[in-house]
KETORTOR-814715 format. One line per field, with one value per residue: residue number from 0; x, y, z of N, C-alpha, C in turn; residue in three letters. Coordinates in steps of 0.02 Angstrom, whole numbers, padded with zeros to 5 digits. Example, Ala and Ser with C-alpha at 12.3 -4.5 7.8 and 13.67 -1.06 7.14 Angstrom:
<atoms>
k = [0_1]
n.x = [00660_00642]
n.y = [-00284_-00112]
n.z = [00390_00354]
ca.x = [00615_00684]
ca.y = [-00225_-00053]
ca.z = [00390_00357]
c.x = [00660_00645]
c.y = [-00165_00002]
c.z = [00390_00394]
r = [Ala_Ser]
</atoms>
This chain:
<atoms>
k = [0_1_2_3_4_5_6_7_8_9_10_11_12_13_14_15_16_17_18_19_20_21_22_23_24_25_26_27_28_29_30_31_32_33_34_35_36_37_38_39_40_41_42_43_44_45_46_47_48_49_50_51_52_53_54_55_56_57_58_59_60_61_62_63_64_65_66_67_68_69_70_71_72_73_74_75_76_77_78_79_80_81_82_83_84_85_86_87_88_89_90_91_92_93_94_95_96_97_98_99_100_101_102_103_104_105_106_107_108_109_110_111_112_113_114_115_116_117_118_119_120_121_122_123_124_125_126_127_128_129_130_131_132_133_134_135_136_137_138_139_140_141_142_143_144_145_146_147_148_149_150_151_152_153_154_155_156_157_158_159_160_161_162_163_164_165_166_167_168_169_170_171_172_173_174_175_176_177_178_179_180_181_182_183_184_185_186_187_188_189_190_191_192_193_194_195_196_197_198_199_200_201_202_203_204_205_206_207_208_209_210_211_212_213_214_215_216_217_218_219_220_221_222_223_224_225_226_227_228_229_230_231_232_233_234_235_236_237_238_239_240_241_242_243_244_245_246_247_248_249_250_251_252_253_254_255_256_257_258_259_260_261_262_263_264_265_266_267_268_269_270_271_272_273_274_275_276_277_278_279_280_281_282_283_284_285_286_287_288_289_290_291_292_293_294_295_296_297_298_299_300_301_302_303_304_305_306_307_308_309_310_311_312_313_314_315_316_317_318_319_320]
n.x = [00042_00019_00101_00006_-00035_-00042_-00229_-00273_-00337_-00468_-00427_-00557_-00591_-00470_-00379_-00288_-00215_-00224_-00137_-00225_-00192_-00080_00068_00098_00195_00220_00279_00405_00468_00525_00395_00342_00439_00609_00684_00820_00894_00905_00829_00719_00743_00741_00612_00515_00567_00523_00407_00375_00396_00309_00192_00146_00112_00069_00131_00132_00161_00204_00263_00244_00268_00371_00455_00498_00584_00521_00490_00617_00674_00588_00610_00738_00725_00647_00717_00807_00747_00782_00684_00586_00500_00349_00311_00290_00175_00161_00124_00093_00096_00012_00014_00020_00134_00266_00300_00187_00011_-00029_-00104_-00082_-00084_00034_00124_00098_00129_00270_00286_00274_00388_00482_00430_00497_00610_00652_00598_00661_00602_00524_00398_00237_00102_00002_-00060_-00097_-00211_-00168_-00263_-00351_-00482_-00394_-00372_-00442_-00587_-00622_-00510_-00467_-00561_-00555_-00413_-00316_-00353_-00361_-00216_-00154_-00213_-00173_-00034_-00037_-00072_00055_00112_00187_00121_00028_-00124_-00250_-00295_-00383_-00355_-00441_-00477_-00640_-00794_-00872_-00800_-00751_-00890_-00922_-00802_-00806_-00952_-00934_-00836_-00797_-00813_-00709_-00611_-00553_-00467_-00467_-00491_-00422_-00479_-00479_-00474_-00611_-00649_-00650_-00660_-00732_-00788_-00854_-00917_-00881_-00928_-01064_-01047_-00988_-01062_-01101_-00981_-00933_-01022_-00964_-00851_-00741_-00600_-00578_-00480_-00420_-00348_-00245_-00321_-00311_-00382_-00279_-00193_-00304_-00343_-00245_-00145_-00069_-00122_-00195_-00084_-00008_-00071_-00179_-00333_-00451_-00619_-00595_-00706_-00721_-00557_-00563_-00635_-00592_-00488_-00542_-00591_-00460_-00410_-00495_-00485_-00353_-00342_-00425_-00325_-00297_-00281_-00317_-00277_-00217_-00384_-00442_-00384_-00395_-00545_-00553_-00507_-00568_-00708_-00711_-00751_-00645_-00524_-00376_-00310_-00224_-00074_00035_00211_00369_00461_00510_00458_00337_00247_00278_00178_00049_00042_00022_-00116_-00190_-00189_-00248_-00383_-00444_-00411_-00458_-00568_-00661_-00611_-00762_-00821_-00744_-00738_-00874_-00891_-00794_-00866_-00984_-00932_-00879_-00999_-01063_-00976_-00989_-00928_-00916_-00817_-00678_-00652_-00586_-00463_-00504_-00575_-00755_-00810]
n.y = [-00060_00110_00251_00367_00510_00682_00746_00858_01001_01126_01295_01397_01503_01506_01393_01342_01200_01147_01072_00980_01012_01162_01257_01332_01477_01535_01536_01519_01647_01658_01679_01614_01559_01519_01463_01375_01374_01271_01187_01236_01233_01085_01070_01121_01051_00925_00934_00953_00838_00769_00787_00933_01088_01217_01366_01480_01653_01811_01976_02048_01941_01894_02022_02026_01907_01793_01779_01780_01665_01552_01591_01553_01432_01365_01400_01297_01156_01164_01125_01146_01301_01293_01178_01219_01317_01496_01630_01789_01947_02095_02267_02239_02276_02257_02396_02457_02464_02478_02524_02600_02627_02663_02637_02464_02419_02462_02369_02225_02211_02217_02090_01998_02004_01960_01841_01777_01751_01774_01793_01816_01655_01708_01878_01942_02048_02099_02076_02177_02234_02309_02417_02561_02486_02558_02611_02494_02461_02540_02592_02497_02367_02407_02418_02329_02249_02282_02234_02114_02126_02148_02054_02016_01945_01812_01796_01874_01902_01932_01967_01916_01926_01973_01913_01981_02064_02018_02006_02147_02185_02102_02136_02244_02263_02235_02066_01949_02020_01984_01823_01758_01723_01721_01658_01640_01571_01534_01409_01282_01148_01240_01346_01384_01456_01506_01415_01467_01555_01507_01459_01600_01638_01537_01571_01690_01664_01625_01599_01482_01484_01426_01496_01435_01307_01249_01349_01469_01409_01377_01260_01155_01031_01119_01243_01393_01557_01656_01800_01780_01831_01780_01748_01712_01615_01538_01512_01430_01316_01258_01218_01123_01042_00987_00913_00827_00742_00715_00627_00500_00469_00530_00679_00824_00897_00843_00794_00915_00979_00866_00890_01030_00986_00907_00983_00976_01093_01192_01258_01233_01205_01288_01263_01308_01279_01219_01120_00959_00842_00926_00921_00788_00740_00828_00793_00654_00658_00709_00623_00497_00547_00561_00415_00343_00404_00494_00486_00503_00476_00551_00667_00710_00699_00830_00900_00924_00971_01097_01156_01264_01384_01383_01443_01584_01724_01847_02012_02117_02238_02406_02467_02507_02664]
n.z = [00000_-00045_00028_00141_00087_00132_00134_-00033_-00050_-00148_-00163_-00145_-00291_-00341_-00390_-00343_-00243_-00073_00061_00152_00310_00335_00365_00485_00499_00619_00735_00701_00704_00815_00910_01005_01096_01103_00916_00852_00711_00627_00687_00624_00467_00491_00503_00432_00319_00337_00342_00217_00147_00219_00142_00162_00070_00099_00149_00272_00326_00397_00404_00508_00610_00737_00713_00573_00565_00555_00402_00348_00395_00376_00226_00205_00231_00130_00024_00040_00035_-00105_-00214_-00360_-00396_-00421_-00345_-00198_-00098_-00037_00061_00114_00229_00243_00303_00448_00556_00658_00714_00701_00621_00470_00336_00210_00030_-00003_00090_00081_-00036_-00064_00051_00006_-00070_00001_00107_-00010_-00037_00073_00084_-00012_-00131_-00316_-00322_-00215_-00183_-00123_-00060_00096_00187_00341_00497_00498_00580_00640_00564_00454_00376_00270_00223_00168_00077_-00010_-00030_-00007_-00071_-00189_-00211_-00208_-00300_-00414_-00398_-00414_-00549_-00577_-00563_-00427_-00318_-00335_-00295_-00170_-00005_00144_00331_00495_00654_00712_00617_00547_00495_00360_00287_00266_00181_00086_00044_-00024_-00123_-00290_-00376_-00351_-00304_-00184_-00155_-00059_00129_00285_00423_00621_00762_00764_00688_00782_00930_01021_00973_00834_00750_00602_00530_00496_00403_00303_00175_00140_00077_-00017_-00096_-00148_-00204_-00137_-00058_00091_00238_00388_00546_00681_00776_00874_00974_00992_01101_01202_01174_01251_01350_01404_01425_01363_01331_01464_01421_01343_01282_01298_01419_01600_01628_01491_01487_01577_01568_01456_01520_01605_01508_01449_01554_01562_01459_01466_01562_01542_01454_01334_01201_01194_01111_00982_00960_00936_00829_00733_00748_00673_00552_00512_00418_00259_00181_00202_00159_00213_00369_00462_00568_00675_00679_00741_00757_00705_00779_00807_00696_00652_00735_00708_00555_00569_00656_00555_00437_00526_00569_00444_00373_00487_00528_00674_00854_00905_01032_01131_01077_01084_01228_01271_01224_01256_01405_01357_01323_01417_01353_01216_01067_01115_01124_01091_01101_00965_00872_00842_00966_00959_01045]
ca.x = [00000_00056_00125_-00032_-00029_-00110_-00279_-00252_-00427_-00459_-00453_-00602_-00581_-00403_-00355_-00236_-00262_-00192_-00136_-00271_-00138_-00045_00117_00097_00282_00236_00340_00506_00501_00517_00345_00354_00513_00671_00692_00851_00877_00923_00750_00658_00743_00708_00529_00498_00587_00482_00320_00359_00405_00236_00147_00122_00127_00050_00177_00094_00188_00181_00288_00236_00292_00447_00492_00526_00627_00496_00491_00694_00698_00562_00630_00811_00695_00613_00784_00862_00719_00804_00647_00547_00448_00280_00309_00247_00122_00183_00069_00147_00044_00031_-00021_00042_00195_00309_00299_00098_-00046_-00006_-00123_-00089_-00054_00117_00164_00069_00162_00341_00302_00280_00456_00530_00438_00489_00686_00677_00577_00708_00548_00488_00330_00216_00041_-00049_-00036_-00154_-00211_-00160_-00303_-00402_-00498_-00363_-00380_-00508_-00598_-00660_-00488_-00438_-00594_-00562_-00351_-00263_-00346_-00341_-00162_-00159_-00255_-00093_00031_-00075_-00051_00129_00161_00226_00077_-00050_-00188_-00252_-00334_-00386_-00361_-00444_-00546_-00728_-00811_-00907_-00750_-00766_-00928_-00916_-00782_-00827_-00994_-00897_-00793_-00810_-00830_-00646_-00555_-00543_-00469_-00451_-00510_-00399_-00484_-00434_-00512_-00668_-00688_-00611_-00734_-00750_-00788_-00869_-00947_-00840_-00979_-01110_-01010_-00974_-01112_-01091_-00899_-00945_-01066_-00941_-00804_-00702_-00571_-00560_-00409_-00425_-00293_-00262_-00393_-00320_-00382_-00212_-00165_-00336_-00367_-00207_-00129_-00032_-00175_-00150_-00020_-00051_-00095_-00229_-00373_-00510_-00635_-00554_-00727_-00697_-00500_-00556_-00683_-00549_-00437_-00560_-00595_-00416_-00404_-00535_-00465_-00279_-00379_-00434_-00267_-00315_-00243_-00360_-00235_-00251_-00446_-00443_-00362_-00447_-00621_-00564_-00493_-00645_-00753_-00675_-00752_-00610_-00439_-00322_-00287_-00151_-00040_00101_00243_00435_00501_00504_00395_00255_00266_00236_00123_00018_00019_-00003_-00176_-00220_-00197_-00282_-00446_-00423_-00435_-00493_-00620_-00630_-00653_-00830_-00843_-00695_-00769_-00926_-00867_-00758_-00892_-01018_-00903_-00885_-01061_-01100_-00959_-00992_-00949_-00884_-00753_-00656_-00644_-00506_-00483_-00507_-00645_-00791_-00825]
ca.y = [00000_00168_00292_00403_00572_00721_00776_00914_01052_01159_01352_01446_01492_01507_01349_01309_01160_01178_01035_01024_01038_01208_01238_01425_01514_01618_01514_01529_01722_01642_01702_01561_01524_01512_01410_01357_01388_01199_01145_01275_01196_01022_01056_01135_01010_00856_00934_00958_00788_00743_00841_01007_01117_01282_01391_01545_01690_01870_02033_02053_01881_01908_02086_02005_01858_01728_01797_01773_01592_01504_01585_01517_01336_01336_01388_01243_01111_01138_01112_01195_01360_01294_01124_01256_01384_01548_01663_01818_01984_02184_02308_02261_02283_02289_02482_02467_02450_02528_02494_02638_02603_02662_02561_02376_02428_02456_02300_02168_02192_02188_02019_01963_01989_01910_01769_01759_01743_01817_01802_01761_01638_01754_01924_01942_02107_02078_02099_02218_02262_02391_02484_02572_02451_02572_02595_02434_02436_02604_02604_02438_02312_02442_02432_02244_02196_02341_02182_02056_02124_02168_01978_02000_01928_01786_01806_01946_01890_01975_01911_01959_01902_01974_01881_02025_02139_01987_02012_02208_02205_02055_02172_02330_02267_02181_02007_01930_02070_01958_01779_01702_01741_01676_01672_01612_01548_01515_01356_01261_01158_01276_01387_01339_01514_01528_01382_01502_01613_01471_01461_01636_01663_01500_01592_01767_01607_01655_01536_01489_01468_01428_01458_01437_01251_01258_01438_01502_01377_01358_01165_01100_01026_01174_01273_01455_01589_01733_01840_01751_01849_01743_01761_01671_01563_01510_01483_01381_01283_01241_01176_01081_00995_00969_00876_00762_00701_00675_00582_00452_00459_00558_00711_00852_00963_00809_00795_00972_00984_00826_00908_01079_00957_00861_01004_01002_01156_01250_01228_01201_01224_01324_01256_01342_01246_01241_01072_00901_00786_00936_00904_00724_00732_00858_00766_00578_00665_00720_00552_00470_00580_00548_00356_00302_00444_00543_00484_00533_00494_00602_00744_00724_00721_00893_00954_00933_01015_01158_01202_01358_01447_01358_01517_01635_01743_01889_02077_02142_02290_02484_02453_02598_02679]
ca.z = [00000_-00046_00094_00126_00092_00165_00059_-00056_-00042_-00179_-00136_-00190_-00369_-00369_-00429_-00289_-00203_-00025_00099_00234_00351_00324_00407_00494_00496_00662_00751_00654_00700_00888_00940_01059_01130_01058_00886_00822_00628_00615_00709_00595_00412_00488_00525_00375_00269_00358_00331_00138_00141_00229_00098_00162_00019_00107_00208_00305_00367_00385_00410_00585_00658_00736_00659_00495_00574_00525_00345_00348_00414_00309_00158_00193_00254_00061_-00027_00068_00012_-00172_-00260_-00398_-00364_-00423_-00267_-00152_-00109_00004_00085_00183_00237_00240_00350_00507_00586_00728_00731_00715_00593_00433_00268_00144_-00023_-00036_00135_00068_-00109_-00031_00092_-00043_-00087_00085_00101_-00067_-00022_00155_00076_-00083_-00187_-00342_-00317_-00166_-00213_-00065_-00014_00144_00232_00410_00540_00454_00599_00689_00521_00437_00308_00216_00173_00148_00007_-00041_-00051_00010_-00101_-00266_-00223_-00202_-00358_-00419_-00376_-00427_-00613_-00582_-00564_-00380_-00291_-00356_-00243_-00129_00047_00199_00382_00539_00709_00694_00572_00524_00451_00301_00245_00259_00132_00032_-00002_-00047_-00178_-00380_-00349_-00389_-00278_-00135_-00167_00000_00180_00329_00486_00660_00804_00750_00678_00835_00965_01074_00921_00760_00703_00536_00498_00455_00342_00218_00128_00095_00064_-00061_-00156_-00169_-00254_-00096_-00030_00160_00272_00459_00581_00746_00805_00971_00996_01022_01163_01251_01180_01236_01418_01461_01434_01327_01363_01508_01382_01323_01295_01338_01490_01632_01620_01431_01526_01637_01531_01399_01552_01622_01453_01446_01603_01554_01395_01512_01623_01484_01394_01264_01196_01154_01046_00934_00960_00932_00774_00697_00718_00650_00480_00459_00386_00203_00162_00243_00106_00250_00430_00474_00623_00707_00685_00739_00764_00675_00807_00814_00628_00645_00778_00650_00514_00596_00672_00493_00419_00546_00555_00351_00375_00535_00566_00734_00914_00906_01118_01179_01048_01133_01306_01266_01164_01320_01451_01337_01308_01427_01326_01136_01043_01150_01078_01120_01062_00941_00856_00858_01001_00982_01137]
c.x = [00044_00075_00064_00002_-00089_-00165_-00248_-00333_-00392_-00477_-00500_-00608_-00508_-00356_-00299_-00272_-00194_-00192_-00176_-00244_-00090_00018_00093_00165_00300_00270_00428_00518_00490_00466_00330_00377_00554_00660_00748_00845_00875_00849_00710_00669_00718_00628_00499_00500_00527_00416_00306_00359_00344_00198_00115_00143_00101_00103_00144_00155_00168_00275_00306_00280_00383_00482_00531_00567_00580_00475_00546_00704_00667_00564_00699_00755_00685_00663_00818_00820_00743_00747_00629_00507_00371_00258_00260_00208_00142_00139_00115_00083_00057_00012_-00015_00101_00240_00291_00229_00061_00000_-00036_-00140_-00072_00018_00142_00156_00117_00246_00337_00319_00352_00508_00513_00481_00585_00700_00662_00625_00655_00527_00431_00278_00137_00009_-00030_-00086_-00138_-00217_-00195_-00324_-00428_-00458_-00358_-00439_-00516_-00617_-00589_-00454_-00482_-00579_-00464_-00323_-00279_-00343_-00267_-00121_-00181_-00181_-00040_00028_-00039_00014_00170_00204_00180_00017_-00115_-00196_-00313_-00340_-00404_-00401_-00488_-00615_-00733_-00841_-00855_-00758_-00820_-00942_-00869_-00783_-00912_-00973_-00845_-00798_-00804_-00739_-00581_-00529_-00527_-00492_-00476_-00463_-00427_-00470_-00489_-00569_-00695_-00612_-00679_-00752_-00797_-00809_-00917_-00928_-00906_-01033_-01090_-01012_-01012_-01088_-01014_-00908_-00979_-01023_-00864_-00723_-00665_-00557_-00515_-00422_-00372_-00310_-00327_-00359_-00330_-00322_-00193_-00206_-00330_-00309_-00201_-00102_-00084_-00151_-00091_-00069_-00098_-00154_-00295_-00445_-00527_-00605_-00602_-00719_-00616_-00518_-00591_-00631_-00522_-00487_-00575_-00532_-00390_-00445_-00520_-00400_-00315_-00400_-00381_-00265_-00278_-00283_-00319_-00263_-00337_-00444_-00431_-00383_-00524_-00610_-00542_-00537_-00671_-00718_-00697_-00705_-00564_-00396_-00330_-00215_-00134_00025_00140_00333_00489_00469_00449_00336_00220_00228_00188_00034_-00014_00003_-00072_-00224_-00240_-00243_-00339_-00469_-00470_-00504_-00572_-00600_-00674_-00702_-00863_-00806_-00718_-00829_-00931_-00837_-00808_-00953_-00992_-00890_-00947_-01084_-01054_-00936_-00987_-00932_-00840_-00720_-00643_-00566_-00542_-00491_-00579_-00687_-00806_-00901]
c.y = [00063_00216_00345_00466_00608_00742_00844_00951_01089_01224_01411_01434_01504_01447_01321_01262_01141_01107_01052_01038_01101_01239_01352_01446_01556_01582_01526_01583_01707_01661_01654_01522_01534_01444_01401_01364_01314_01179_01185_01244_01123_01002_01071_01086_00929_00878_00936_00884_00749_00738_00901_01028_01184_01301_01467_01583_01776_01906_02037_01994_01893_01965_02046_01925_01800_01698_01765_01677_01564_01544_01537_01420_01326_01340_01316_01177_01100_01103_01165_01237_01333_01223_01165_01317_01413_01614_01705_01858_02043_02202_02316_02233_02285_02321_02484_02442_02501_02508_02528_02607_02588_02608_02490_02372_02395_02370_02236_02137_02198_02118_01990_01944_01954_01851_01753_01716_01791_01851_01776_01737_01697_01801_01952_02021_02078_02120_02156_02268_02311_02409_02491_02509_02474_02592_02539_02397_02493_02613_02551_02393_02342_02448_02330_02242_02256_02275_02140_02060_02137_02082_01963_01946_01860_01793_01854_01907_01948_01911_01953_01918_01878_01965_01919_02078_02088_02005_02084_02216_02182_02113_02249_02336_02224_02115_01989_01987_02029_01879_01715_01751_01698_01694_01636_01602_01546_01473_01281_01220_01189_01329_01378_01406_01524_01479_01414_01560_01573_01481_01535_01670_01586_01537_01658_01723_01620_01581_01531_01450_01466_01418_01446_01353_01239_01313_01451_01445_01336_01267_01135_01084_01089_01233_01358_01517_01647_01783_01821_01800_01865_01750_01695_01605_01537_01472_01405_01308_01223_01187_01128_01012_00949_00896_00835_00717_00673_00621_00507_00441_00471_00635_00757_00895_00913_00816_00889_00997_00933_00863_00968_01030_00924_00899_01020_01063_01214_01226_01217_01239_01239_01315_01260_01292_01235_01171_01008_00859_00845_00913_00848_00713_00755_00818_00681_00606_00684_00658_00510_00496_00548_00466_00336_00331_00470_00496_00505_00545_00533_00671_00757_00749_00810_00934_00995_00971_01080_01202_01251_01394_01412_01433_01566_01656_01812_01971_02084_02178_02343_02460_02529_02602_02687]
c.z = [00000_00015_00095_00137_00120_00107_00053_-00072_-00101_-00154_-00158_-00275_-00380_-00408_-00409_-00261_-00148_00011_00144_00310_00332_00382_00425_00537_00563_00712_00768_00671_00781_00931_00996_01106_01068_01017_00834_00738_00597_00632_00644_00511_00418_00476_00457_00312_00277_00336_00250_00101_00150_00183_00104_00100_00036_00172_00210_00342_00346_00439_00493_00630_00676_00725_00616_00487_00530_00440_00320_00326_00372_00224_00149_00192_00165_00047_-00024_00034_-00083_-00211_-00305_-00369_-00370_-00378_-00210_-00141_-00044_00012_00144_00212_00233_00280_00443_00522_00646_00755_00727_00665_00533_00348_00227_00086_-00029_00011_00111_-00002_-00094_00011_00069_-00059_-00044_00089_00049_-00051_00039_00135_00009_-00145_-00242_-00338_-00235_-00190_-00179_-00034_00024_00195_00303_00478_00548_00504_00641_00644_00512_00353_00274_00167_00157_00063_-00035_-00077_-00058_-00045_-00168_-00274_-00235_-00270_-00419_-00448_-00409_-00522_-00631_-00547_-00474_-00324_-00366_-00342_-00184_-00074_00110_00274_00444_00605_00709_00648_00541_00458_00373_00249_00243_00208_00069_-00007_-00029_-00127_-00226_-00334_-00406_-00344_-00249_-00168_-00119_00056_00221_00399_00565_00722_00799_00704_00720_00882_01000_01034_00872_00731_00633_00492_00477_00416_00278_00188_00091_00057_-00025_-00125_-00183_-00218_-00180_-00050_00042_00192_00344_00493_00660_00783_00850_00989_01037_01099_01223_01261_01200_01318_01451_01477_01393_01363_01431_01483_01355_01332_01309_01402_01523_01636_01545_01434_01538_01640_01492_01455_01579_01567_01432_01486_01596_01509_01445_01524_01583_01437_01334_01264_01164_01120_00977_00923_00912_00854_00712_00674_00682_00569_00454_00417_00312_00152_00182_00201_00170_00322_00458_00543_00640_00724_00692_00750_00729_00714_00807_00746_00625_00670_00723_00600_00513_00600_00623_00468_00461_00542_00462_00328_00426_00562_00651_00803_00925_00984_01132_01130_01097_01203_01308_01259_01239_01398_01428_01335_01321_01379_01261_01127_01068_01122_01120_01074_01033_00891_00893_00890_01009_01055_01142]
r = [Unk_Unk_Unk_Unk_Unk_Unk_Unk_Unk_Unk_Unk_Unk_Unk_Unk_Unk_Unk_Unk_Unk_Unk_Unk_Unk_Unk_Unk_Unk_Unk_Unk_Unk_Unk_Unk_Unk_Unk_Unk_Unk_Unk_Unk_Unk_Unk_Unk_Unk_Unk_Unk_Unk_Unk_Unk_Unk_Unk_Unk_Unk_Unk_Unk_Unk_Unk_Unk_Unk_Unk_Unk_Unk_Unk_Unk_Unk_Unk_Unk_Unk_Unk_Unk_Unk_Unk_Unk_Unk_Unk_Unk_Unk_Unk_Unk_Unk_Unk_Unk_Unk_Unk_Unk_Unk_Unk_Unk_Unk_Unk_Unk_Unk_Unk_Unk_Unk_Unk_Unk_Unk_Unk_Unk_Unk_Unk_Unk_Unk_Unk_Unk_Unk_Unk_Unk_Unk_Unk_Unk_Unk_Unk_Unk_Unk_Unk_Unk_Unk_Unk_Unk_Unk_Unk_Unk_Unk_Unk_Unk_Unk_Unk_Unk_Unk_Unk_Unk_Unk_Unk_Unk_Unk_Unk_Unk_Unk_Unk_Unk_Unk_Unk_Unk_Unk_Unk_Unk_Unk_Unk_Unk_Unk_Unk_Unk_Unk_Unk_Unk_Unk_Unk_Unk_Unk_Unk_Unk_Unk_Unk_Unk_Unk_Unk_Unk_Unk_Unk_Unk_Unk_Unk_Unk_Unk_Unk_Unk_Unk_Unk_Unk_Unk_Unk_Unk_Unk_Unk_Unk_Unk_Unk_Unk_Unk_Unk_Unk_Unk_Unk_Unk_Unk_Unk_Unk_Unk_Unk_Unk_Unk_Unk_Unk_Unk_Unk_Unk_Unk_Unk_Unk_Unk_Unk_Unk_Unk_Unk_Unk_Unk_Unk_Unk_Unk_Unk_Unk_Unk_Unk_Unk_Unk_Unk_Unk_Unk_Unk_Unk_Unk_Unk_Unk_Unk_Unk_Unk_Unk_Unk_Unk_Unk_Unk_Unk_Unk_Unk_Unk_Unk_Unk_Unk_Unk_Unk_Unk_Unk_Unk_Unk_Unk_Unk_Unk_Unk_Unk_Unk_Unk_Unk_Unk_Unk_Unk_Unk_Unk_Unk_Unk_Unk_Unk_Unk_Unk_Unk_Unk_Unk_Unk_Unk_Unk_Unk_Unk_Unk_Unk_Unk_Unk_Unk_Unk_Unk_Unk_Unk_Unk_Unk_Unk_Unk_Unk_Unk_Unk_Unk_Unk_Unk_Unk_Unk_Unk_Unk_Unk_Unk_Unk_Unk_Unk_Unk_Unk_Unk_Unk_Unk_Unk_Unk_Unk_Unk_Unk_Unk_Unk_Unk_Unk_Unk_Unk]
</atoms>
């Protein structure tokens, strides 16, 4: 029997078809701890090997570091440019928020030299909501769809929290502006709102990207970072769910990441990755979901200790007063 591979989703109308596992780069710019340049080519190299074929990063991660590293990681894999698909972002920065034309213009080709790429498949406006969207319909993506015909960019996405900043710009602009949507904690179990968008992000030909299915840290044993800006009951929910899966010898990051891969209306799930066993771990729990299907009792069990806070989410963004 052949060595399985991971499925390959098609994205929207772009005509990419994306590993449903996606490797996300924010990592590599040490957003997490310290990561060796050696751990960060290995990890990279194993997951291309797996069959990842989507690598996520952005500007922001790291001040530029994570841009840096998984460009040297792809150079080093010594394959052809059209093997993989690269996705960076605009607009935010280190130094702040920043989504004029001329800045997203100029930025392209700061990524493009850290990532030692001509071109990147996806250039994604980065969390939309601390700017204004009107100009992100009004300047950023007339400067984007700019790129698009200047060969530096394939595809033009927008990323962000509230699920709402999507369909506010998806109705503001020609149908075809927007290629891709990446959104994040919300199609997770704790979380599964992004589920009533599809339908209509389907009907606008709009491709979807989910990152984040352990909401940033909640679904796993250690439980998310300090920072975390979940109520301490949605906290404390998560950890208790946690502790129930231990307790049965189960592992809800896995669980966790299985149920956000089942729904194949989503092109890939983007998971933060910096070393070779998270790697395997990753893509073993893909494959299995794939074949074997999903623990359907330890979902249940999780799903049922979650219930007062199904859905719950957290504010981001320029908050009105």
């Amino acid at each position: 029997m052949a060595a399985q591979t991971l499925q390959l989703r098609s994205l929207g109308n772009t005509g990419l078809k994306l590993s449903s596992v996606g490797f996300g780069a924010s990592p590599l710019g040490k957003v997490f701890g310290d990561v060796s340049e050696q751990d960060a080519f290995d990890a990279v190299r194993e997951a291309f090997r797996l069959g990842v074929n989507f690598f996520d990063t952005s500007p922001y991660y790291g001040g530029t570091l994570s841009e840096k590293v998984l460009g040297k990681a792809l150079k080093a894999l010594g394959v052809p440019r059209d093997q993989y698909i690269v996705s960076t972002k605009c607009g935010r920065y280190k130094e702040g928020f920043d989504f004029s034309a001329e800045r997203v213009t100029r930025s392209i080709d700061e990524s493009l030299e850290r990532l030692q790429l001509d071109y990147v498949d996806m250039l994604q406006c980065h969390d939309i909501e601390f700017g204004s969207l009107d100009q992100i319909v009004n300047e950023t993506l007339p400067a984007l769809l700019k790129l698009k015909q200047a060969g530096k960019i394939r595809f033009i996405g927008i990323t962000g929290l509230p699920l709402g900043i999507f369909t506010y710009v998806l109705d503001r602009v020609p149908p075809g502006t927007v290629d891709v949507i990446l959104s994040y904690c919300h199609y997770s179990v704790n979380d599964s709102t992004l589920a009533d968008l599809l339908p209509y992000l389907k009907s606008k030909g709009v491709g979807v990207i989910s990152a984040s299915p352990l909401s940033m840290g909640l679904l796993t044993e250690a439980g998310g970072p300090e920072w975390h800006p979940a109520s301490s009951e949605l906290k404390a929910a998560c950890r208790a769910a946690a502790d129930h899966c231990k307790g049965k010898g189960k592992d809800i990051s896995k669980l966790a990441l299985q149920y956000s891969l089942a729904n194949t209306d989503i092109s890939s799930i983007l998971v933060g990755m910096k070393s070779v066993k998270e790697v395997e771990e990753n893509i073993a729990a893909a494959l299995e979901v794939a074949t074997a299907g999903m623990d359907e009792e330890a979902l249940s069990e999780i799903t049922d200790i979650l219930k007062p806070v199904k859905n719950q989410t957290w504010p981001s963004g320029i908050q009105k007063s």
